[in-house]
C-alpha positions in Angstrom: 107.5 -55.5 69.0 108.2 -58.1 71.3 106.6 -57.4 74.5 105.5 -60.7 76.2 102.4 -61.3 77.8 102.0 -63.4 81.1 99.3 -65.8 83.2 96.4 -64.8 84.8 97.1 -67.3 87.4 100.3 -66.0 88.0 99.2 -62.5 87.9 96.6 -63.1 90.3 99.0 -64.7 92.9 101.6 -61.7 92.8 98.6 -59.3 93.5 98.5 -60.6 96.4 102.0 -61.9 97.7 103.7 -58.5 96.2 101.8 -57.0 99.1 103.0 -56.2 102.5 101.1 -55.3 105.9 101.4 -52.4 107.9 100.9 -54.5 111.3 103.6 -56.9 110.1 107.0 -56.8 112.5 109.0 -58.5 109.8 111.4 -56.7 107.5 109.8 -55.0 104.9 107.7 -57.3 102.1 107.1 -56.2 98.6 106.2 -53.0 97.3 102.3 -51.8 97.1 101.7 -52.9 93.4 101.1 -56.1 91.7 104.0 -56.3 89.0 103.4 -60.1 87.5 105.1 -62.0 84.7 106.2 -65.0 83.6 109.7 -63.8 81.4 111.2 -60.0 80.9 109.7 -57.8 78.2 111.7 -56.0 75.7 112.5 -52.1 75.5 112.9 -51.9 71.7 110.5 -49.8 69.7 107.5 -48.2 71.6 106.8 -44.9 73.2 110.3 -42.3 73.3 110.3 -40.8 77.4 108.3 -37.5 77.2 109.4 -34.1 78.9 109.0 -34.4 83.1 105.3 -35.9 84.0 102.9 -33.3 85.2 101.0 -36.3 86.8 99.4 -35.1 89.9 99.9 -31.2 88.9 97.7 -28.8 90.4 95.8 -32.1 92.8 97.8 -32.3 95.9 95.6 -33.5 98.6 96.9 -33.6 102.2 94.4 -36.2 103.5 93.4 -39.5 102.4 90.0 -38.3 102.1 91.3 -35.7 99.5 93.0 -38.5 98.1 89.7 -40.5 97.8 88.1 -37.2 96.2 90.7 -37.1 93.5 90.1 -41.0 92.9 86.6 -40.5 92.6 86.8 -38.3 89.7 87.8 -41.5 87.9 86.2 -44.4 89.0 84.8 -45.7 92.0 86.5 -45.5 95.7 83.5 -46.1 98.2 83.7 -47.1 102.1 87.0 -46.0 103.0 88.7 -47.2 106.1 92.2 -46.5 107.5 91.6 -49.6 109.9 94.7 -52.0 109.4 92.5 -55.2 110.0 90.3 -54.1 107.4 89.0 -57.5 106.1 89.6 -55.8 102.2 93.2 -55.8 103.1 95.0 -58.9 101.5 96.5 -61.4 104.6 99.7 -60.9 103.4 102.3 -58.4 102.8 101.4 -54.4 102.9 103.2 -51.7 103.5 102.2 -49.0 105.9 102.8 -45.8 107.5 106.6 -45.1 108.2 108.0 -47.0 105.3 108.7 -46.1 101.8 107.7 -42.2 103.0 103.9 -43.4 103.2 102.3 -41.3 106.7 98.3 -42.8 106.0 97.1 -46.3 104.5 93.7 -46.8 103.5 91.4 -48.8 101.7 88.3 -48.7 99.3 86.3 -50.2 97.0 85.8 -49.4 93.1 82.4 -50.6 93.1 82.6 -50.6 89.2 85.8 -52.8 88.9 84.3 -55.0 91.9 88.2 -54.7 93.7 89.8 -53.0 96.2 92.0 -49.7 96.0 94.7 -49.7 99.0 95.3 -45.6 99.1 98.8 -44.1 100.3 99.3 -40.5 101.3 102.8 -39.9 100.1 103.9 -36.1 101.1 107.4 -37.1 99.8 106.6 -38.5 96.3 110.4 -38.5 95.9 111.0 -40.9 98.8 107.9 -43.4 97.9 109.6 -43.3 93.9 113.0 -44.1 95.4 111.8 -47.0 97.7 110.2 -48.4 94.7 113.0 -48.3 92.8 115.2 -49.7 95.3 112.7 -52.3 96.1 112.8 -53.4 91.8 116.5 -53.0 92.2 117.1 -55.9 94.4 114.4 -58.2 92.9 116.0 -57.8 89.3 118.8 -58.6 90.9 117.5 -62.2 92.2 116.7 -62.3 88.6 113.1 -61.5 89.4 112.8 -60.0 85.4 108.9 -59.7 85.6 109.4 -57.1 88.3 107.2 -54.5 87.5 106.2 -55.6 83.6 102.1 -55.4 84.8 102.6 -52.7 87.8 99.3 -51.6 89.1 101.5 -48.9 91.4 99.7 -45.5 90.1 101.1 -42.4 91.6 99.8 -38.8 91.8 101.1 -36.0 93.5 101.1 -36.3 97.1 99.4 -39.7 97.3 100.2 -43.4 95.3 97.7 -46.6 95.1 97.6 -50.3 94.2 94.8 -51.4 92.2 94.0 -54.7 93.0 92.1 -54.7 89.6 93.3 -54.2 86.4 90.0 -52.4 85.2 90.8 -50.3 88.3 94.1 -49.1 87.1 93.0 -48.6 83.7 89.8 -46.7 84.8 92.3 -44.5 86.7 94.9 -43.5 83.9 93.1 -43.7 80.7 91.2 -41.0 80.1 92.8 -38.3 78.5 92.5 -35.8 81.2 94.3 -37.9 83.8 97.1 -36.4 86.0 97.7 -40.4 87.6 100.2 -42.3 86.2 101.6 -46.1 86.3 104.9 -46.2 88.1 107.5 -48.7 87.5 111.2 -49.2 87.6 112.3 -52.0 85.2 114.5 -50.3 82.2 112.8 -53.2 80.0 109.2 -52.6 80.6 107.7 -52.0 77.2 105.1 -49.1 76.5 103.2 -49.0 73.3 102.9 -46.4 70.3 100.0 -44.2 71.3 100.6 -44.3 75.5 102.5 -41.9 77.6 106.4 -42.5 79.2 106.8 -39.8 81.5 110.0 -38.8 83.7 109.7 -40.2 87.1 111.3 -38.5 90.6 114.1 -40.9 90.4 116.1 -42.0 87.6 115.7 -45.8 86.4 112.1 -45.4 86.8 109.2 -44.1 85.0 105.6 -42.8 84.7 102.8 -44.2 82.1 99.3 -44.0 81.5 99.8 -48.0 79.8 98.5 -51.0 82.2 99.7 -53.9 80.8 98.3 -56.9 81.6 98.0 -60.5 81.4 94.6 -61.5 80.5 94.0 -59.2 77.8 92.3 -56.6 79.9 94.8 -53.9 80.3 94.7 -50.6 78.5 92.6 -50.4 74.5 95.2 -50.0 72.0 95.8 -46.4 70.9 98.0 -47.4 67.6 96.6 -47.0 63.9 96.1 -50.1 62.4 99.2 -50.5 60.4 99.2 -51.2 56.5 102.9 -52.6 55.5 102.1 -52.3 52.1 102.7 -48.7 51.9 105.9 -48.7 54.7 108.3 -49.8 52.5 110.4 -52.4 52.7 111.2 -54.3 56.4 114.3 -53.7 58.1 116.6 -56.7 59.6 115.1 -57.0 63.7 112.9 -54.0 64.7 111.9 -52.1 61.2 111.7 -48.4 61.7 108.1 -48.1 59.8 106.8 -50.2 63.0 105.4 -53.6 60.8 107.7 -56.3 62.0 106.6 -57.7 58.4 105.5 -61.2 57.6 107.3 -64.4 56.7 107.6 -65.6 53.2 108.6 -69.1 51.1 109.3 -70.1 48.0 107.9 -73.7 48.4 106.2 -76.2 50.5 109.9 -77.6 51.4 111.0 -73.9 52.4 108.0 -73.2 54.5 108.4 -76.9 56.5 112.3 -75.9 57.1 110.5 -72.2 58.6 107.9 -73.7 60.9 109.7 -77.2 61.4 110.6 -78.9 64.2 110.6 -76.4 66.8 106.5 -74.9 66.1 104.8 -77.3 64.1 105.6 -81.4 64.1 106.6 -82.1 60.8 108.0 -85.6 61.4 105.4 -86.9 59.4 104.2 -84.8 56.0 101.7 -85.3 53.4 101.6 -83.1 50.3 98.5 -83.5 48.6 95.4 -81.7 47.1 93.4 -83.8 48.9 91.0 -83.4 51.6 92.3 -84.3 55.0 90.7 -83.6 57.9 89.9 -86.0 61.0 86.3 -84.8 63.8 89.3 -83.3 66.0 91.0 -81.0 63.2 89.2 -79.5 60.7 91.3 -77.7 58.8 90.2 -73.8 57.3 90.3 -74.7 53.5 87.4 -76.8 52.7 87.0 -78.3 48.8 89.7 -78.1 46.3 92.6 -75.7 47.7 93.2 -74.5 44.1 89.5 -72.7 45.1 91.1 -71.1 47.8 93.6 -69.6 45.9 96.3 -72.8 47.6 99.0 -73.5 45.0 100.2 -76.3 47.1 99.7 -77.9 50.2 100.5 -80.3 52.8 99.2 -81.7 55.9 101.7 -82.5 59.2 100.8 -85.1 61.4 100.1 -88.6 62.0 96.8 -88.8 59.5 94.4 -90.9 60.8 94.1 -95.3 60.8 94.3 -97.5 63.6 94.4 -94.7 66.1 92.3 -91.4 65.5 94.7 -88.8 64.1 96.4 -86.3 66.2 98.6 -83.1 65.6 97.0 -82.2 62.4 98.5 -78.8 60.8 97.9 -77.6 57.4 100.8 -75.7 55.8 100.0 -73.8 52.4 101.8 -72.0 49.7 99.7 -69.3 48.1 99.3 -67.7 44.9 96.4 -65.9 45.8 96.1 -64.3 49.4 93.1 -62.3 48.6 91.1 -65.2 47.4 92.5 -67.2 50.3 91.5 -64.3 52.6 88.4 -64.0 51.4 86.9 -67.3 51.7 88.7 -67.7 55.0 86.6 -64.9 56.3 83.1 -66.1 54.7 83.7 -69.9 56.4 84.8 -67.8 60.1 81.6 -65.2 59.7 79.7 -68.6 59.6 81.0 -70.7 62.3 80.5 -67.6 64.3 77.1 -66.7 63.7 75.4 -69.4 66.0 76.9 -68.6 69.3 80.0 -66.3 68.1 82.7 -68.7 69.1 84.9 -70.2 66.7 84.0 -74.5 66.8 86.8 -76.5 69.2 87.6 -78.4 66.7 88.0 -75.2 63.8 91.7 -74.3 62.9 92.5 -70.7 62.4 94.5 -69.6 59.4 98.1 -67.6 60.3 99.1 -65.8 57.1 102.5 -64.9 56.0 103.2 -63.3 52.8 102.9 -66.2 50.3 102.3 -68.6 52.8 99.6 -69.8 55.4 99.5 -72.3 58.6 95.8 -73.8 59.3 95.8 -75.1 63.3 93.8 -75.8 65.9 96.6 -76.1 68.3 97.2 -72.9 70.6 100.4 -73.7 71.3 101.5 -74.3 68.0 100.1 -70.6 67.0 101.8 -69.2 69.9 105.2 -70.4 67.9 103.9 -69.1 65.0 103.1 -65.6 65.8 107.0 -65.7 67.4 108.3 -66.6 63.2 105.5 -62.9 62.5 102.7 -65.0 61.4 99.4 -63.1 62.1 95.8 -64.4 62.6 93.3 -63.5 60.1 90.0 -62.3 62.8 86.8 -61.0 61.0 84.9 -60.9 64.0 82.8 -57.7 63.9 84.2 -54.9 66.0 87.2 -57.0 67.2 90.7 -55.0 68.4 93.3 -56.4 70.2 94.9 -55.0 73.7 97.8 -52.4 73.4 101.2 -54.1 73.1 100.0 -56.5 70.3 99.7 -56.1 66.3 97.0 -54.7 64.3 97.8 -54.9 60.6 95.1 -54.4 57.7 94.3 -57.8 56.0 93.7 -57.8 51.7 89.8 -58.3 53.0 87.4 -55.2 54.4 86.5 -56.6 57.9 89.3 -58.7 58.4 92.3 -57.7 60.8 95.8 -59.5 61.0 96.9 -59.5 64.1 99.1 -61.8 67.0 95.9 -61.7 69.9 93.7 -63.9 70.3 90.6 -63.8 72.9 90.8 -65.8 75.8 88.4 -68.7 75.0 
Protein backbone atom coordinates (compact mmCIF):
# COMPACT_ATOMS: atom_id res chain seq x y z
CA UNK A 1 0.00 0.00 0.00
CA UNK A 2 1.32 3.17 -0.67
CA UNK A 3 -1.21 5.66 -1.01
CA UNK A 4 -0.08 9.08 0.31
CA UNK A 5 -1.84 11.31 2.37
CA UNK A 6 -1.82 15.23 1.96
CA UNK A 7 -2.21 18.81 4.08
CA UNK A 8 -5.21 20.08 5.38
CA UNK A 9 -3.99 23.44 4.52
CA UNK A 10 -3.47 22.54 1.19
CA UNK A 11 -6.57 20.71 0.89
CA UNK A 12 -8.49 23.49 2.15
CA UNK A 13 -7.01 26.04 -0.35
CA UNK A 14 -7.84 23.84 -3.53
CA UNK A 15 -11.51 23.59 -2.23
CA UNK A 16 -11.75 26.65 -2.99
CA UNK A 17 -9.37 27.78 -6.02
CA UNK A 18 -10.41 24.30 -7.93
CA UNK A 19 -13.74 26.19 -8.22
CA UNK A 20 -15.01 28.29 -10.94
CA UNK A 21 -18.06 30.87 -11.24
CA UNK A 22 -20.80 30.86 -13.38
CA UNK A 23 -20.82 34.75 -13.76
CA UNK A 24 -17.08 34.67 -14.59
CA UNK A 25 -16.29 35.81 -18.52
CA UNK A 26 -12.91 34.20 -18.34
CA UNK A 27 -12.06 30.95 -19.90
CA UNK A 28 -13.16 28.14 -18.06
CA UNK A 29 -11.49 27.63 -14.27
CA UNK A 30 -11.32 24.29 -12.58
CA UNK A 31 -13.60 21.62 -12.41
CA UNK A 32 -16.55 21.52 -9.57
CA UNK A 33 -14.60 19.35 -7.08
CA UNK A 34 -11.89 19.87 -4.64
CA UNK A 35 -9.14 17.27 -5.76
CA UNK A 36 -6.02 18.21 -3.22
CA UNK A 37 -2.59 16.71 -2.69
CA UNK A 38 0.66 17.30 -2.08
CA UNK A 39 2.58 14.19 -4.38
CA UNK A 40 0.64 11.36 -6.75
CA UNK A 41 -0.71 8.32 -5.08
CA UNK A 42 -0.05 4.88 -6.26
CA UNK A 43 -2.42 2.33 -8.14
CA UNK A 44 -0.88 -0.87 -6.89
CA UNK A 45 -3.03 -3.24 -4.77
CA UNK A 46 -6.50 -1.97 -3.78
CA UNK A 47 -9.97 -2.46 -5.07
CA UNK A 48 -10.10 -4.48 -8.94
CA UNK A 49 -12.82 -2.07 -11.27
CA UNK A 50 -16.26 -3.59 -10.72
CA UNK A 51 -18.94 -4.39 -13.53
CA UNK A 52 -20.52 -0.75 -14.94
CA UNK A 53 -21.75 1.55 -11.88
CA UNK A 54 -25.43 1.56 -11.28
CA UNK A 55 -24.84 4.88 -9.36
CA UNK A 56 -27.78 7.02 -9.87
CA UNK A 57 -30.06 3.93 -11.30
CA UNK A 58 -33.59 4.27 -10.99
CA UNK A 59 -33.15 8.39 -9.35
CA UNK A 60 -33.14 10.58 -12.25
CA UNK A 61 -34.42 13.87 -11.18
CA UNK A 62 -35.10 16.55 -13.87
CA UNK A 63 -34.95 19.61 -11.44
CA UNK A 64 -32.60 20.76 -8.94
CA UNK A 65 -35.17 20.50 -6.47
CA UNK A 66 -35.39 16.66 -7.31
CA UNK A 67 -31.87 16.72 -7.10
CA UNK A 68 -32.01 18.28 -3.56
CA UNK A 69 -34.80 15.49 -2.68
CA UNK A 70 -32.38 12.79 -3.63
CA UNK A 71 -29.58 14.51 -1.47
CA UNK A 72 -31.65 14.72 1.37
CA UNK A 73 -32.06 11.12 1.71
CA UNK A 74 -28.46 11.20 2.80
CA UNK A 75 -27.57 14.04 4.69
CA UNK A 76 -28.53 17.52 4.90
CA UNK A 77 -29.19 19.99 1.85
CA UNK A 78 -31.30 22.92 3.41
CA UNK A 79 -31.98 26.64 1.85
CA UNK A 80 -31.43 26.04 -1.67
CA UNK A 81 -30.74 28.92 -4.05
CA UNK A 82 -29.97 29.00 -7.74
CA UNK A 83 -28.89 32.72 -7.25
CA UNK A 84 -25.32 33.12 -8.70
CA UNK A 85 -24.27 35.83 -6.06
CA UNK A 86 -25.27 33.46 -3.47
CA UNK A 87 -22.91 34.60 -0.63
CA UNK A 88 -22.39 30.38 0.06
CA UNK A 89 -20.81 30.42 -3.31
CA UNK A 90 -16.85 30.56 -3.04
CA UNK A 91 -15.40 34.06 -4.72
CA UNK A 92 -13.60 32.25 -7.00
CA UNK A 93 -13.85 29.87 -9.81
CA UNK A 94 -17.35 27.89 -10.45
CA UNK A 95 -18.63 26.57 -13.18
CA UNK A 96 -22.16 27.12 -14.39
CA UNK A 97 -24.87 26.48 -16.70
CA UNK A 98 -23.57 25.97 -20.43
CA UNK A 99 -20.25 24.41 -19.60
CA UNK A 100 -19.22 20.95 -18.95
CA UNK A 101 -23.14 19.93 -20.00
CA UNK A 102 -24.32 21.49 -16.59
CA UNK A 103 -28.14 23.40 -17.55
CA UNK A 104 -28.88 24.55 -13.44
CA UNK A 105 -26.34 25.50 -10.56
CA UNK A 106 -27.38 25.65 -7.17
CA UNK A 107 -26.42 25.74 -3.75
CA UNK A 108 -27.26 24.36 -0.12
CA UNK A 109 -26.27 23.76 3.11
CA UNK A 110 -25.65 20.27 4.94
CA UNK A 111 -26.58 21.52 8.17
CA UNK A 112 -24.94 18.41 9.76
CA UNK A 113 -21.42 18.74 8.06
CA UNK A 114 -21.76 22.68 8.67
CA UNK A 115 -20.59 23.18 4.57
CA UNK A 116 -21.96 23.96 1.56
CA UNK A 117 -23.21 21.56 -1.39
CA UNK A 118 -22.95 23.37 -4.91
CA UNK A 119 -25.69 21.09 -6.89
CA UNK A 120 -25.44 20.58 -10.87
CA UNK A 121 -28.22 19.26 -12.98
CA UNK A 122 -26.37 17.21 -15.51
CA UNK A 123 -28.98 15.67 -18.24
CA UNK A 124 -25.88 14.58 -20.17
CA UNK A 125 -23.86 12.63 -17.44
CA UNK A 126 -21.67 11.59 -20.35
CA UNK A 127 -20.72 15.17 -21.35
CA UNK A 128 -20.15 16.44 -17.55
CA UNK A 129 -17.80 12.81 -17.11
CA UNK A 130 -15.87 13.81 -20.31
CA UNK A 131 -15.31 17.52 -19.37
CA UNK A 132 -13.94 16.16 -16.20
CA UNK A 133 -11.75 14.10 -17.64
CA UNK A 134 -10.56 16.45 -20.10
CA UNK A 135 -10.25 19.06 -17.45
CA UNK A 136 -7.61 16.15 -15.24
CA UNK A 137 -6.08 15.51 -18.58
CA UNK A 138 -4.53 18.79 -19.04
CA UNK A 139 -3.59 19.38 -15.34
CA UNK A 140 -1.68 15.92 -15.17
CA UNK A 141 -0.20 17.10 -17.92
CA UNK A 142 1.30 20.50 -16.15
CA UNK A 143 2.37 17.83 -13.85
CA UNK A 144 -0.45 18.69 -11.50
CA UNK A 145 -0.25 14.65 -10.02
CA UNK A 146 -2.62 15.38 -7.04
CA UNK A 147 -5.34 16.03 -9.54
CA UNK A 148 -8.16 14.40 -8.38
CA UNK A 149 -6.38 12.11 -5.38
CA UNK A 150 -9.13 13.72 -2.65
CA UNK A 151 -12.11 14.52 -5.29
CA UNK A 152 -15.16 15.61 -3.62
CA UNK A 153 -16.90 15.54 -7.37
CA UNK A 154 -19.92 12.96 -6.59
CA UNK A 155 -22.12 12.15 -9.45
CA UNK A 156 -25.60 10.53 -9.80
CA UNK A 157 -27.62 10.07 -12.56
CA UNK A 158 -28.81 13.19 -14.03
CA UNK A 159 -27.20 15.57 -11.57
CA UNK A 160 -23.22 15.82 -9.99
CA UNK A 161 -22.19 17.97 -6.73
CA UNK A 162 -19.08 19.27 -4.95
CA UNK A 163 -18.89 18.86 -1.36
CA UNK A 164 -17.20 21.51 0.16
CA UNK A 165 -16.90 19.10 3.18
CA UNK A 166 -15.37 16.10 3.43
CA UNK A 167 -18.07 14.77 6.06
CA UNK A 168 -20.44 15.91 3.23
CA UNK A 169 -19.04 13.61 0.67
CA UNK A 170 -18.72 10.84 2.91
CA UNK A 171 -22.26 11.27 4.41
CA UNK A 172 -23.32 11.08 0.65
CA UNK A 173 -21.62 7.80 -0.54
CA UNK A 174 -21.14 5.66 2.41
CA UNK A 175 -23.97 4.05 3.29
CA UNK A 176 -24.54 0.90 1.69
CA UNK A 177 -27.55 1.69 -0.13
CA UNK A 178 -26.10 4.67 -2.00
CA UNK A 179 -26.54 5.01 -5.77
CA UNK A 180 -23.87 8.45 -5.61
CA UNK A 181 -20.53 7.88 -6.35
CA UNK A 182 -16.99 9.79 -6.21
CA UNK A 183 -15.85 10.68 -9.70
CA UNK A 184 -12.35 11.07 -10.60
CA UNK A 185 -10.01 10.73 -13.52
CA UNK A 186 -6.41 10.12 -12.35
CA UNK A 187 -5.39 6.38 -13.45
CA UNK A 188 -3.25 6.57 -10.05
CA UNK A 189 -5.84 7.35 -7.63
CA UNK A 190 -5.72 4.65 -5.07
CA UNK A 191 -9.09 2.92 -3.63
CA UNK A 192 -8.90 0.66 -0.71
CA UNK A 193 -9.83 -3.16 -0.02
CA UNK A 194 -13.44 -3.06 1.13
CA UNK A 195 -14.68 0.27 -1.22
CA UNK A 196 -16.22 0.30 -4.56
CA UNK A 197 -14.33 1.10 -8.25
CA UNK A 198 -17.06 1.45 -10.61
CA UNK A 199 -16.91 2.00 -14.51
CA UNK A 200 -17.37 5.56 -15.32
CA UNK A 201 -19.15 7.20 -18.74
CA UNK A 202 -15.75 7.78 -20.17
CA UNK A 203 -12.82 5.78 -20.15
CA UNK A 204 -9.68 6.99 -17.89
CA UNK A 205 -12.07 7.79 -15.33
CA UNK A 206 -13.91 6.22 -12.53
CA UNK A 207 -16.73 5.92 -9.92
CA UNK A 208 -16.09 5.11 -5.99
CA UNK A 209 -17.91 5.22 -2.88
CA UNK A 210 -14.02 6.06 -1.11
CA UNK A 211 -13.40 9.85 -0.12
CA UNK A 212 -10.04 10.10 0.58
CA UNK A 213 -8.79 12.71 2.46
CA UNK A 214 -6.23 14.62 4.02
CA UNK A 215 -6.93 15.09 7.59
CA UNK A 216 -7.95 11.80 8.51
CA UNK A 217 -11.59 12.33 8.01
CA UNK A 218 -12.48 10.68 4.88
CA UNK A 219 -14.31 7.41 4.59
CA UNK A 220 -13.96 4.48 7.97
CA UNK A 221 -11.88 1.74 6.87
CA UNK A 222 -13.82 -1.29 5.60
CA UNK A 223 -10.64 -3.81 5.52
CA UNK A 224 -10.24 -6.72 8.26
CA UNK A 225 -7.63 -6.14 10.39
CA UNK A 226 -4.86 -8.15 8.87
CA UNK A 227 -2.82 -10.85 10.85
CA UNK A 228 0.61 -11.59 8.82
CA UNK A 229 1.21 -14.37 10.87
CA UNK A 230 -1.11 -16.65 9.17
CA UNK A 231 -0.43 -15.07 5.29
CA UNK A 232 2.53 -16.67 4.67
CA UNK A 233 5.57 -15.45 3.86
CA UNK A 234 5.97 -11.55 2.17
CA UNK A 235 6.51 -11.09 -1.35
CA UNK A 236 9.40 -8.66 -2.82
CA UNK A 237 7.27 -4.95 -3.30
CA UNK A 238 3.40 -5.43 -3.01
CA UNK A 239 2.82 -9.07 -1.31
CA UNK A 240 -0.30 -10.63 -2.68
CA UNK A 241 -1.68 -11.68 1.00
CA UNK A 242 -2.06 -7.64 1.39
CA UNK A 243 0.60 -7.31 4.70
CA UNK A 244 3.43 -5.26 3.27
CA UNK A 245 5.21 -7.16 6.27
CA UNK A 246 7.54 -5.63 8.79
CA UNK A 247 11.31 -4.89 8.90
CA UNK A 248 13.75 -7.13 10.56
CA UNK A 249 17.73 -7.02 11.94
CA UNK A 250 20.06 -9.15 13.14
CA UNK A 251 21.84 -6.54 15.33
CA UNK A 252 22.00 -3.09 16.77
CA UNK A 253 24.69 -2.26 13.72
CA UNK A 254 22.09 -3.83 11.12
CA UNK A 255 19.16 -1.93 12.39
CA UNK A 256 21.30 1.73 12.49
CA UNK A 257 22.39 0.88 8.63
CA UNK A 258 18.18 0.34 8.16
CA UNK A 259 16.98 3.55 9.79
CA UNK A 260 20.35 5.52 9.28
CA UNK A 261 20.97 8.60 7.92
CA UNK A 262 18.13 9.25 5.87
CA UNK A 263 15.04 8.68 9.01
CA UNK A 264 16.76 8.80 12.21
CA UNK A 265 20.23 10.90 12.98
CA UNK A 266 22.63 8.43 13.93
CA UNK A 267 25.72 10.62 13.67
CA UNK A 268 26.05 10.26 17.22
CA UNK A 269 25.18 6.57 18.93
CA UNK A 270 25.24 5.25 22.33
CA UNK A 271 24.75 1.46 23.01
CA UNK A 272 24.03 0.95 26.48
CA UNK A 273 21.67 -0.65 29.05
CA UNK A 274 21.45 2.36 30.64
CA UNK A 275 18.77 4.73 31.26
CA UNK A 276 18.83 7.80 29.02
CA UNK A 277 16.34 10.04 28.79
CA UNK A 278 16.47 14.06 28.86
CA UNK A 279 12.60 16.27 30.16
CA UNK A 280 12.18 16.67 26.25
CA UNK A 281 12.50 12.78 25.24
CA UNK A 282 11.34 10.27 27.29
CA UNK A 283 11.88 7.32 25.78
CA UNK A 284 8.94 4.21 25.99
CA UNK A 285 11.16 1.58 27.88
CA UNK A 286 11.46 2.64 31.40
CA UNK A 287 13.91 0.47 34.01
CA UNK A 288 16.19 -2.26 32.78
CA UNK A 289 15.40 -3.00 28.95
CA UNK A 290 16.20 -6.67 29.59
CA UNK A 291 12.52 -6.18 31.57
CA UNK A 292 11.12 -5.20 28.51
CA UNK A 293 12.05 -8.09 26.74
CA UNK A 294 15.26 -5.43 24.89
CA UNK A 295 18.22 -7.65 24.05
CA UNK A 296 20.11 -4.57 23.20
CA UNK A 297 19.91 -1.13 22.82
CA UNK A 298 21.10 2.21 21.78
CA UNK A 299 20.25 5.72 22.02
CA UNK A 300 20.94 8.30 18.81
CA UNK A 301 21.47 11.76 19.45
CA UNK A 302 23.53 14.35 20.98
CA UNK A 303 22.90 13.02 24.93
CA UNK A 304 22.64 15.73 27.08
CA UNK A 305 25.83 18.27 28.83
CA UNK A 306 26.43 21.68 28.21
CA UNK A 307 23.45 22.17 26.03
CA UNK A 308 20.12 20.17 26.82
CA UNK A 309 19.90 17.17 24.58
CA UNK A 310 18.17 17.10 21.37
CA UNK A 311 17.13 14.39 18.69
CA UNK A 312 16.84 11.65 21.08
CA UNK A 313 15.73 8.18 19.35
CA UNK A 314 15.92 4.86 20.92
CA UNK A 315 16.65 1.97 18.56
CA UNK A 316 16.11 -1.70 20.11
CA UNK A 317 16.77 -5.27 19.14
CA UNK A 318 14.26 -7.58 20.71
CA UNK A 319 14.09 -11.03 21.84
CA UNK A 320 10.86 -10.70 23.19
CA UNK A 321 8.06 -8.69 21.30
CA UNK A 322 5.29 -9.80 23.42
CA UNK A 323 6.85 -8.78 26.54
CA UNK A 324 7.97 -5.62 24.83
CA UNK A 325 4.36 -5.15 23.60
CA UNK A 326 2.95 -5.71 26.58
CA UNK A 327 4.52 -3.31 28.84
CA UNK A 328 4.48 -0.83 26.08
CA UNK A 329 0.76 -0.97 26.17
CA UNK A 330 0.36 -0.80 30.23
CA UNK A 331 2.87 2.51 30.28
CA UNK A 332 0.44 4.07 27.04
CA UNK A 333 -3.06 3.01 28.92
CA UNK A 334 -1.47 5.20 31.73
CA UNK A 335 -0.24 8.28 30.14
CA UNK A 336 -3.62 8.28 28.60
CA UNK A 337 -5.89 7.88 31.29
CA UNK A 338 -5.68 11.64 32.67
CA UNK A 339 -6.77 13.53 29.70
CA UNK A 340 -6.29 10.68 26.86
CA UNK A 341 -3.51 12.32 25.02
CA UNK A 342 -0.26 10.71 24.82
CA UNK A 343 2.42 13.44 27.09
CA UNK A 344 4.48 15.95 24.36
CA UNK A 345 7.34 14.82 25.56
CA UNK A 346 6.27 10.66 25.38
CA UNK A 347 7.95 8.70 22.43
CA UNK A 348 5.84 6.07 20.74
CA UNK A 349 7.32 2.67 19.97
CA UNK A 350 7.38 1.56 16.00
CA UNK A 351 7.83 -2.21 15.92
CA UNK A 352 9.37 -4.25 13.27
CA UNK A 353 9.81 -7.89 13.52
CA UNK A 354 12.78 -8.23 15.89
CA UNK A 355 13.30 -4.76 16.15
CA UNK A 356 11.77 -1.42 17.69
CA UNK A 357 12.27 2.56 17.23
CA UNK A 358 11.23 4.66 20.47
CA UNK A 359 10.61 8.60 19.13
CA UNK A 360 8.96 11.51 19.87
CA UNK A 361 9.84 13.09 16.65
CA UNK A 362 6.83 13.03 13.93
CA UNK A 363 8.92 13.41 11.28
CA UNK A 364 11.18 10.84 12.06
CA UNK A 365 8.04 8.28 12.37
CA UNK A 366 6.79 9.48 9.14
CA UNK A 367 10.30 7.91 7.70
CA UNK A 368 9.76 5.09 9.60
CA UNK A 369 6.36 3.93 8.64
CA UNK A 370 8.01 4.51 4.78
CA UNK A 371 11.00 1.36 5.94
CA UNK A 372 6.95 -0.74 7.19
CA UNK A 373 7.44 0.12 10.73
CA UNK A 374 3.98 0.28 12.44
CA UNK A 375 2.86 2.04 15.62
CA UNK A 376 1.78 0.06 18.50
CA UNK A 377 -1.93 2.21 19.52
CA UNK A 378 -3.93 0.64 22.55
CA UNK A 379 -6.17 3.37 22.73
CA UNK A 380 -9.63 1.92 23.32
CA UNK A 381 -11.81 1.75 20.29
CA UNK A 382 -9.10 3.29 18.00
CA UNK A 383 -9.20 2.46 13.91
CA UNK A 384 -7.41 4.23 11.51
CA UNK A 385 -8.97 5.94 8.11
CA UNK A 386 -9.28 3.65 4.89
CA UNK A 387 -6.06 3.72 2.91
CA UNK A 388 -3.86 3.01 6.01
CA UNK A 389 -2.72 -0.28 7.86
CA UNK A 390 -4.41 -2.18 10.51
CA UNK A 391 -2.40 -5.24 11.49
CA UNK A 392 -3.12 -7.33 14.80
CA UNK A 393 -0.36 -6.60 17.48
CA UNK A 394 1.02 -9.93 19.89
CA UNK A 395 -1.21 -7.86 22.65
CA UNK A 396 -5.37 -8.02 22.93
CA UNK A 397 -6.12 -4.26 22.63
CA UNK A 398 -3.26 -3.17 20.83
CA UNK A 399 -3.33 -2.44 16.98
CA UNK A 400 -0.21 -1.97 14.68
CA UNK A 401 -0.76 0.33 12.33
CA UNK A 402 0.95 3.54 10.00
CA UNK A 403 -1.98 6.42 11.39
CA UNK A 404 -1.70 8.43 13.78
CA UNK A 405 -4.43 11.10 15.15
CA UNK A 406 -3.89 14.48 14.37
CA UNK A 407 -2.70 15.96 17.76
Amino acid sequence: MRLQRISAATAALAALTTLATACEDSPKPGPPAASPSASPSASAGGAAPDSPTAAGAGAAPATLAGAQAHVQQYTSCENLSTDPNDSRVPLSGFIGAGDWGITERGVCTDKKAQGEIVLFLTPDMKAFQQAAKDHAAKLLAEGRYDTDLASRTVVGKTFALTALKTATAVSLVDPPNSDLRILSCNPDVFVPEGFKKEKALVEGCFLTDYVNSPDGQGSPHRGAVRDPSTEGAAKPGQPSTGSLGLPSAGSIAELKKLVSPHTVDCTSMTVTDEQVRSIDYMPVVDGPASAWGVKQRAVCGQLGGEQRAHNLNWLDTVSDMKTLQTKAKAAQLADLKDDGRLKATASKLLVGTNIAVESNNANVRRGLYQLQFLYLNCETGFTAPAGYRLEKSQVEGCILTNYERPS
